[in-house]
NUMI-385978 format. One line per field, with one value per residue (C-alpha): residue in one letter; x, z, y; chain. Coordinates in steps of 0.2 Angstrom, whole numbers, plus 5000, padded with zeros to 4 digits. Each point is the difference from the previous one (the first is absolute). Layout:
REM NUMI-385978
type c(A/...)
px c(X/...)
pz c(Z/...)
py c(Y/...)
mol c(A/...)
//
This chain:
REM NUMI-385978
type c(X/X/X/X/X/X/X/X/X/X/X/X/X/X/X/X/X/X/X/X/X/X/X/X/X/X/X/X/X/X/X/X/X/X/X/X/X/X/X/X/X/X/X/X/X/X/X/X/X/X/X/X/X/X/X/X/X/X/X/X/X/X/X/X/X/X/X/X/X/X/X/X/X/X/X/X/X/X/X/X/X/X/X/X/X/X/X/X/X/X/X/X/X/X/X/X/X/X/X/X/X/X/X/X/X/X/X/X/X/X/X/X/X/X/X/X/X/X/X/X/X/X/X/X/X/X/X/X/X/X/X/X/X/X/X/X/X/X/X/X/X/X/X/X/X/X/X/X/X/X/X/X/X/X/X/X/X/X/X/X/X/X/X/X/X/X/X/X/X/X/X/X/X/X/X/X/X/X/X/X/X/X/X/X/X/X/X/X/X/X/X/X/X/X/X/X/X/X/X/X/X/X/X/X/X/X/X/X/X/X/X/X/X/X/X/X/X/X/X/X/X/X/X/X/X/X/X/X/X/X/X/X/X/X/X/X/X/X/X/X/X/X/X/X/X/X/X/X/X/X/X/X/X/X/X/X/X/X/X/X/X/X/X/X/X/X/X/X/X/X/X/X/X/X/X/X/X/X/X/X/X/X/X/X/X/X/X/X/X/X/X/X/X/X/X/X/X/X/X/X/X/X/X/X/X/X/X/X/X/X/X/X/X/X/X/X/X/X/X/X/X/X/X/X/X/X/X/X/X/X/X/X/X/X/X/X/X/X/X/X/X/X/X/X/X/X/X/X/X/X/X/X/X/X/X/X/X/X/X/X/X/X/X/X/X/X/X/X/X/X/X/X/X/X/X/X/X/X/X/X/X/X/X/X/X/X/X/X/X/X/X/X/X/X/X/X/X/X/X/X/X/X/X/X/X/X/X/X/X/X/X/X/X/X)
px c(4858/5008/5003/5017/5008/5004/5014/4991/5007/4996/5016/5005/4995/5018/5006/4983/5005/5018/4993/4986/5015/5010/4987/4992/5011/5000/4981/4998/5014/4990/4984/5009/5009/4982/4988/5009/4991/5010/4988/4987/5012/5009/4979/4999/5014/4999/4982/5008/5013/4987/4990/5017/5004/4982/5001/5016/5003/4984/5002/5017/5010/4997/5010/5003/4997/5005/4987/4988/5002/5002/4981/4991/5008/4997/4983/4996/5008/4986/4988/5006/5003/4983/4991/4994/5014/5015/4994/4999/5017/5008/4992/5010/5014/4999/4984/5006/5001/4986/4993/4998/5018/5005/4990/5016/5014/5017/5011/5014/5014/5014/5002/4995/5007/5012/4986/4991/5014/5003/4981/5004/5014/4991/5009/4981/5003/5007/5015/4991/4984/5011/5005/4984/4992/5015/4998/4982/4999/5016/5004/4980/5002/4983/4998/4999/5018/5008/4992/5008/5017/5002/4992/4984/4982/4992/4986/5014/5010/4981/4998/5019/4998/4983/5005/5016/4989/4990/5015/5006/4983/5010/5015/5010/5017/5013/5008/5017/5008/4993/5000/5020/4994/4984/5010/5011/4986/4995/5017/4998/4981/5006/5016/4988/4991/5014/5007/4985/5000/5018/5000/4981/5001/4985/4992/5006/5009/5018/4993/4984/5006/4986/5003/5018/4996/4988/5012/5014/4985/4994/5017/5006/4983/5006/5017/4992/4992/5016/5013/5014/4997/5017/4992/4985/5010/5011/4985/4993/5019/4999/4985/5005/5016/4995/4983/5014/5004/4980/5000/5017/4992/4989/5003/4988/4991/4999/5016/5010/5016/5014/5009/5016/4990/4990/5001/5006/4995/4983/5002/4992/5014/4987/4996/5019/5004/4984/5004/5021/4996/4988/5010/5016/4991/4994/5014/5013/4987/5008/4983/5002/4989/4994/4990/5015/5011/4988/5000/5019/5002/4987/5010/5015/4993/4992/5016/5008/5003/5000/5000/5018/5003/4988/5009/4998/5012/4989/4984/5007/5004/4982/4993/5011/4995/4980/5003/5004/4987/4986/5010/4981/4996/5005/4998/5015/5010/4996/5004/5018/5002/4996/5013/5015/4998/5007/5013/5005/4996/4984/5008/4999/4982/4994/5006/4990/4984/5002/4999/4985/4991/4998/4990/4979/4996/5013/5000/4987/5002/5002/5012/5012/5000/5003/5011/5011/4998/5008/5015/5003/4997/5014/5009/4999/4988/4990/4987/4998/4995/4987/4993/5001/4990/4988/4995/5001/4986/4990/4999/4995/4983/5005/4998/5013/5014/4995/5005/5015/5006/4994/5010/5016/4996/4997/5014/5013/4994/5005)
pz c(4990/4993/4982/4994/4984/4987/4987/4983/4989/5007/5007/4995/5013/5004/5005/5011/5008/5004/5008/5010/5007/5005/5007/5009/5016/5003/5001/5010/5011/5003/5002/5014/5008/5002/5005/5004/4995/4987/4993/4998/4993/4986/4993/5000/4988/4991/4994/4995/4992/4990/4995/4995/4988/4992/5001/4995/4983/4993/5010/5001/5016/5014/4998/5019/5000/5019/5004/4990/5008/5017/4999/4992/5012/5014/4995/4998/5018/5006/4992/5009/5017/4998/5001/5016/4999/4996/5012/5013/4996/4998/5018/5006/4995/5005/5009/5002/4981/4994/4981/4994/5000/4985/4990/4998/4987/5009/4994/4987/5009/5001/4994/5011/4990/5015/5010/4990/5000/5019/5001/4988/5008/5018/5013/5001/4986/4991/4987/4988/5002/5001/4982/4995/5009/4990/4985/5002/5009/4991/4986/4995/4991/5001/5012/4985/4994/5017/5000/4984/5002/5017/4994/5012/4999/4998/5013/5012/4994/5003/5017/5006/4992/5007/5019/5000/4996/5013/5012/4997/5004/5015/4992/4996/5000/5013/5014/4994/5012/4986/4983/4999/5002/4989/4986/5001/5000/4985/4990/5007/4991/4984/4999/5004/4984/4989/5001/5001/4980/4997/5005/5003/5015/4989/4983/4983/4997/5005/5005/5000/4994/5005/5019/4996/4990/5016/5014/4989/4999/5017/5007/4988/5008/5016/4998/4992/5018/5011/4989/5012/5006/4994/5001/4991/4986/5002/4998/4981/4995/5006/4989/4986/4999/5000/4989/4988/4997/4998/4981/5001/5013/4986/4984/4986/5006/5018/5007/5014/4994/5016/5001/4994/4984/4996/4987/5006/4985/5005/5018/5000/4999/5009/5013/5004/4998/5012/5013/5001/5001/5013/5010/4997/5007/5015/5006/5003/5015/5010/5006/4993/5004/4990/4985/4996/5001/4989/4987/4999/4997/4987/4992/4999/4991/4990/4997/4992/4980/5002/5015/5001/5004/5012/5015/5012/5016/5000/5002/5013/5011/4996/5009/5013/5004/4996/5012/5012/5000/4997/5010/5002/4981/4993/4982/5001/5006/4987/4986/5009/5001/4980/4999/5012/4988/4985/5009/5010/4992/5003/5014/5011/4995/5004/5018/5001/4994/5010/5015/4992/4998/5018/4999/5000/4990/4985/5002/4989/4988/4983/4999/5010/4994/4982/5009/5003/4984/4991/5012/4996/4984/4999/5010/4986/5011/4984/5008/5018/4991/4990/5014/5009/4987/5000/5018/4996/4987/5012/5011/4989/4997/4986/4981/4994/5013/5002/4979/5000/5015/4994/4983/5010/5007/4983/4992/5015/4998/4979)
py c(5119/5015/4997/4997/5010/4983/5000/5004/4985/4983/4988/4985/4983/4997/5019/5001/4983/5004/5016/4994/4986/5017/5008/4986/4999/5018/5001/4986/5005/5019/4989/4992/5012/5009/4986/4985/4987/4990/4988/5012/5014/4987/4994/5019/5001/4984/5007/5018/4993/4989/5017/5007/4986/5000/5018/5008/4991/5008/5017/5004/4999/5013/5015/4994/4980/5000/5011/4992/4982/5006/5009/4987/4986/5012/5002/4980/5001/5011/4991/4982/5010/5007/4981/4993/4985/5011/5013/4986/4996/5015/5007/4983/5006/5020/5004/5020/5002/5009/4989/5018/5004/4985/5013/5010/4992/4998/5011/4996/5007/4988/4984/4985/4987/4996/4999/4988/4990/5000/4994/4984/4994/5002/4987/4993/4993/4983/5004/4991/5014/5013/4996/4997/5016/5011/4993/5005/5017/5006/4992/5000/4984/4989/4986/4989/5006/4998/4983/4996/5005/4993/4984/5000/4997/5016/4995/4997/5016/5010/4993/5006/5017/5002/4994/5011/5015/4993/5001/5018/5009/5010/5002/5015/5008/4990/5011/5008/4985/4985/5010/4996/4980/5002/5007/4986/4989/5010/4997/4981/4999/5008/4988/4984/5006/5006/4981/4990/5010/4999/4980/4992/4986/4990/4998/4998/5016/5007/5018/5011/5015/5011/4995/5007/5014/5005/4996/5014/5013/4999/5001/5014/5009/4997/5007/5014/5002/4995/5007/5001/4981/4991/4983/5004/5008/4983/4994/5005/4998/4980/4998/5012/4992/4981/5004/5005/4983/4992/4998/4991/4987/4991/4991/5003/4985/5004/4990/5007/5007/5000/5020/4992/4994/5016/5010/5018/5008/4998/5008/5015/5015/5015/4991/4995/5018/5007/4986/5004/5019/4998/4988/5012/5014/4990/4991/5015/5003/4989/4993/4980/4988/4982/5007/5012/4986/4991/5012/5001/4983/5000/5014/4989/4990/5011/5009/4985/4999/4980/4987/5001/5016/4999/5009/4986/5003/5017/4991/4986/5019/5005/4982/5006/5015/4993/4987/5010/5012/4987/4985/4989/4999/4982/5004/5015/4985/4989/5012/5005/4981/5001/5017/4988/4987/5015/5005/4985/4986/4989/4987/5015/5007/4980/4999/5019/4990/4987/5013/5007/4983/5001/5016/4993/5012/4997/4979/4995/5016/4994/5016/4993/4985/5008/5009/4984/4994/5013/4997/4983/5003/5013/4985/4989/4989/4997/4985/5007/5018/4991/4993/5015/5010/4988/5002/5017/5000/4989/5012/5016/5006/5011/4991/5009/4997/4979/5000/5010/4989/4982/5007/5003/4983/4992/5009/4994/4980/5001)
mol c(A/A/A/A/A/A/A/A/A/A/A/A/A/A/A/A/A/A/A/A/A/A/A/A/A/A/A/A/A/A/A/A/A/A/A/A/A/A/A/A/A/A/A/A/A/A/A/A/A/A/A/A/A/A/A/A/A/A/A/A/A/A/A/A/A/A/A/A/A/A/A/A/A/A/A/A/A/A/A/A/A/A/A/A/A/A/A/A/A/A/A/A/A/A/A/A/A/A/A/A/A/A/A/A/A/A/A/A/A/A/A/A/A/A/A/A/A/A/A/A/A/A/A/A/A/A/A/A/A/A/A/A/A/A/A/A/A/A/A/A/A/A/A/A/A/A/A/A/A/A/A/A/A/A/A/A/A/A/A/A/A/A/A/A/A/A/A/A/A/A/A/A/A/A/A/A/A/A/A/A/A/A/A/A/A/A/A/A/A/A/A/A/A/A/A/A/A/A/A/A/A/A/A/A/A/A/A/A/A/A/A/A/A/A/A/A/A/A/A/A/A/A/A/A/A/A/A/A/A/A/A/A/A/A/A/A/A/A/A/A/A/A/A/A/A/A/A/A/A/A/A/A/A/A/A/A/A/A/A/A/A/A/A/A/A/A/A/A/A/A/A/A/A/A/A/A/A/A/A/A/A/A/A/A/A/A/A/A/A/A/A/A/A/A/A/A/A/A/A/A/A/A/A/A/A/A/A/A/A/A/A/A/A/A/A/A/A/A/A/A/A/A/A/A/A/A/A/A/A/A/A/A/A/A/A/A/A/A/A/A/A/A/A/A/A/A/A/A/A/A/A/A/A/A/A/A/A/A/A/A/A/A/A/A/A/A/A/A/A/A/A/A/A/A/A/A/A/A/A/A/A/A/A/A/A/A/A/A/A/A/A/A/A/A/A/A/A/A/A/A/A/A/A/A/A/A/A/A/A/A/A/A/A/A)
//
């Protein structure tokens, strides 16, 4: 391996680690594109990616740290190829490709990101791989911090990552006729992550902020790849727009704080700003679809000096338009329910939820039945609502969620 010119002065652990992270899906994704051979290709990375990190904070970072990783991951490539089990599973796979040829390091030419995501969200797999898979081929967190942030054994988290891999030893680029529904698979994937961050299903916390964090930097790099996709630009406004609002969503000791009882001093100003801009520049296309709608919601809100100026027959229109675009999704109708209640009084919103309660997938939600809580509570139906909030909290996983609704309960029986 050629050497590579190094940076004289040596770089501290945490600029070296955000690098590698940048780098990492970009040299697995030209790996790919090359060989095929997903599994064999991200160990192949996973061990450069270790030499870098042992290597660079002493040395100084590669004048072209790409490069770098790409020839030392391509070279432990050779040198797996090159043993009589990987060559037996490699000729499986494509007996007309000579072993010699894995000798030469694809080349750097484009960035196959996109690519790498297509792979992770294959139709092959289970959503809850695809997540896992991303997180892991993309994001570069370690099976042990995708275990903890989605709140699963990290033996079972290994086995999924390791039999997705497993699954995706053929796979490439889709046709042109699938990459419009793998991107929006993509978007899906990143949203499913973004949220599980934003609001966790399970455990003792309200959020897992890096989960978050990583769902806004892997979609701001894929609509840094896809910039003239309205819905992926609709998108990273959705999440820059509601992150906005994450240290509001807390107390100081951990306790759910409702958006009408937040502290909007705390919402962070930047992100408001980046999301609306981003959102202003996308919507004019006249290309709308949910996650556009989403973000302009979200923007509403955001928009809004205090809960009573929030702008509430605007956001019932916004449910509108959403419901119409994305007519099968029970939770859009739950939170226009929520927005019918603002603007034409919680009697109305009820007789909406009773509909829903029809719905399997919303009638044992505990947010639906918070959902009717909060109604009757506005009703003035003070005993039914603590009841209500009770089932409510029986039915959560989340800590956080079961205290703040048996509080509203207890609060409702003084």
């Amino acid at each position: 391996m050629a050497k590579q010119p190094v940076a004289e002065q040596p770089v501290a652990g945490r600029a070296v680690e955000d690098l590698l992270r940048e780098c990492a899906p970009q040299v697995l994704g030209a790996l790919v594109r090359r060989h095929g051979m997903f599994d064999a290709c991200e160990d192949a990375v996973q061990e450069a990616l270790l030499a870098a990190a042992l290597q660079w904070p002493k040395d100084g970072i590669p004048d072209n740290p790409r490069g770098w990783l790409l020839t030392v991951a391509n070279r432990r490539l050779v040198d797996e190829i090159r043993s009589d089990e990987a060559r037996r599973r490699r000729e499986d796979a494509d007996a007309a490709t000579p072993a010699e040829a894995a000798q030469r390091p694809p080349e750097l030419d484009r960035d196959d990101s996109l690519l790498l995501l297509f792979m992770c969200c294959h139709p092959s797999l289970s959503r809850p791989s695809r997540v896992a898979l991303t997180l892991r081929a993309v994001g570069g967190l370690t099976t042990a911090q995708i275990a903890a942030a989605l709140l699963v054994p990290e033996a079972t988290m290994a086995q999924r990552i390791s039999r997705a891999k497993q699954s995706l030893k053929a796979s490439g680029m889709p046709p042109d006729a699938e990459r419009a529904a793998r991107l929006a698979e993509v978007r899906h994937v990143l949203y499913l992550i973004f949220n599980e961050g934003y609001t966790s299903t399970s455990g003792p916390d309200l959020t897992a902020p890096e989960l978050s964090s990583e769902a806004i930097r892997l979609t701001r790099m894929l609509h840094g790849l896809v910039p003239d996709d309205a819905e992926t630009a609709g998108l990273l406004a959705l999440m820059l727009l509601t992150d906005a609002r994450r240290r509001a969503r807390t107390s100081p000791s951990g306790e759910l704080v409702p958006l009408d009882e937040q502290d909007r001093s705390l919402w962070d100003k930047a992100l408001i700003a980046e999301g609306v801009d981003l959102l202003s520049r996308t919507l004019p296309r006249g290309q709308v679809g949910p996650y556009q709608l989403q973000a302009a919601i979200a923007a509403v809100h955001d928009e809004a000096a205090t809960p009573d100026a929030t702008d509430w027959p605007q956001i019932l229109a916004l449910y509108d338009l959403l419901g119409r675009t994305d007519p099968d999704n029970p939770m859009v109708a739950l939170n226009r329910a929520v927005a019918v209640a603002k603007v034409l009084g919680p009697s109305e919103a009820l007789a909406l939820l009773d509909d829903l309660a029809e719905d399997k997938r919303l009638k044992d939600h505990h947010r639906l039945l918070a959902a009717r809580a909060h109604l009757l509570e506005l009703q003035g139906n003070r005993a039914e609502a603590a009841e209500t909030y009770r089932a409510a909290a029986r039915r959560t996983t989340s800590t956080p969620e079961h205290r703040h609704l048996t509080n509203r309960a207890d609060r409702l029986s003084e």
